[in-house]
PATIBA-425268 format. One line per field, with one value per residue (C-alpha): residue number from 1; y, z, x. Coordinates in steps of 0.2 Angstrom, whole numbers, always signed. Layout:
REM PATIBA-425268
pos <- (NUM  ...) $
py <- (Y  ...) $
pz <- (Z  ...) $
px <- (X  ...) $
//
This chain:
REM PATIBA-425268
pos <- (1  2  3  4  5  6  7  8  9  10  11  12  13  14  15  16  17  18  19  20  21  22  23  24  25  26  27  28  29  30  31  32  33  34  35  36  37  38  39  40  41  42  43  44  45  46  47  48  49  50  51  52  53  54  55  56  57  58  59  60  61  62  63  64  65  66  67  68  69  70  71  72  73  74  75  76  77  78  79  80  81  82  83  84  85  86  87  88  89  90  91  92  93  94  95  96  97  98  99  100  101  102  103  104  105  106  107  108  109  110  111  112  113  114  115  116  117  118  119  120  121  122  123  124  125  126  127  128  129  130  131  132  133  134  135  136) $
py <- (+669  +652  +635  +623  +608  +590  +579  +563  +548  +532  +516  +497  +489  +471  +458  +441  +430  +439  +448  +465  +468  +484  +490  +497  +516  +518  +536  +554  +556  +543  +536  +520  +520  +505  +509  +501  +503  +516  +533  +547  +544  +548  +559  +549  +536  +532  +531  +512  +510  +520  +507  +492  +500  +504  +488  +479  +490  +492  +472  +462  +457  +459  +463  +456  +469  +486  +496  +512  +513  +532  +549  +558  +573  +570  +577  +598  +604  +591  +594  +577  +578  +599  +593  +590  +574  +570  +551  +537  +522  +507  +488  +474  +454  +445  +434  +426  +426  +434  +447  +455  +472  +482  +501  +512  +499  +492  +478  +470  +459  +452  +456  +455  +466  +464  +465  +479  +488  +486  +494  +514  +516  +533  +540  +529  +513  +505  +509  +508  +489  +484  +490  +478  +462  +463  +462  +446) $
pz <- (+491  +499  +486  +494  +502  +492  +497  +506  +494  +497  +485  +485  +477  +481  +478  +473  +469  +454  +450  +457  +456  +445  +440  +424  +430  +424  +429  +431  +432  +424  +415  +405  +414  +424  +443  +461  +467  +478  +481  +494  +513  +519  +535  +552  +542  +545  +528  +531  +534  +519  +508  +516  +511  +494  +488  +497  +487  +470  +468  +483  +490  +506  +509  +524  +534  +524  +524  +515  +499  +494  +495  +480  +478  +461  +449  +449  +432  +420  +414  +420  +436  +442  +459  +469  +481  +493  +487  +501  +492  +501  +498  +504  +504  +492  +507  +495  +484  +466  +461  +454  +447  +456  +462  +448  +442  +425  +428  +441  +437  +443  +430  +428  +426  +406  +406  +415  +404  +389  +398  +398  +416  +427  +437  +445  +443  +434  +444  +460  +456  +449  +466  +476  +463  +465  +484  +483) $
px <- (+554  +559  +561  +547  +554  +556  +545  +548  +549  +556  +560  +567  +577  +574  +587  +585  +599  +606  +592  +583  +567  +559  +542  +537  +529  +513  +510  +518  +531  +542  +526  +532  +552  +557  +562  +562  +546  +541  +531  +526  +530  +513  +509  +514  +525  +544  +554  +554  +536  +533  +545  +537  +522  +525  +535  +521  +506  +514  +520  +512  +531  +537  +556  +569  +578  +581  +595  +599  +609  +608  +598  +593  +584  +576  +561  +558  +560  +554  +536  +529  +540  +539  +539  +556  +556  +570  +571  +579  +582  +584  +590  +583  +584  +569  +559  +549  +534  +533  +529  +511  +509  +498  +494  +503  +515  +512  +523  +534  +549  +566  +579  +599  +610  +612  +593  +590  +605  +590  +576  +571  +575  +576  +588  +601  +594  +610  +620  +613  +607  +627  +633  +620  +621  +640  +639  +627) $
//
């Protein structure tokens, strides 16, 4: 018996200034952890359509030119998260606007480093924002 496949997910991690911008999860999984927004590629989408999609659905922002940062395979195992999803995250340049949470995010905020370091977040989000701030 084969595993099944992770599904396609992608995420943002929008940079403004010295800040990057993180929603609070309000559903499985990762209920109440802060992360970049993003979700499922949907059927017919590219992984970049899907992230404009999602950063544009879950905080009402729209992001400059995207580039990717890192794959992760992530979730399968945890009881809110049994599902596997093969997880491109991408960075992107803040265009302009702020941020309103919307979709399945609870909240949608720009934060430092040292505030994000205070926050329940999920997977590599530290990390991943302390490699983009130090390039900007």
């Amino acid at each position: 018996m084969t595993a099944p496949q992770p599904i396609p997910a992608v995420s943002v991690a929008l940079v403004r200034g010295e800040r990057v911008l993180l929603v609070k999860r309000g559903r499985a999984p990762s209920r109440g952890l802060y992360a970049f927004p993003g979700g499922r590629v949907e059927a017919g989408e590219t992984l970049e359509e899907a992230a404009r999609r999602e950063l544009l659905e879950e905080t009402g922002l729209q992001a400059g030119p995207l580039s990717p940062v890192i794959e992760l395979v992530v979730g399968g195992g945890k009881e809110d998260a049994p599902v596997q999803f093969r997880l491109q995250v991408f960075s992107a340049q803040h265009i302009g606007g702020e941020p309103v949470s919307a979709s399945d995010a609870e909240e949608a905020v720009f934060f430092t480093l040292d505030e994000l370091k205070r926050l329940p977040l999920t997977g590599m989000i530290e990390e991943i924002s302390e490699r983009l701030l130090a390039r900007s």
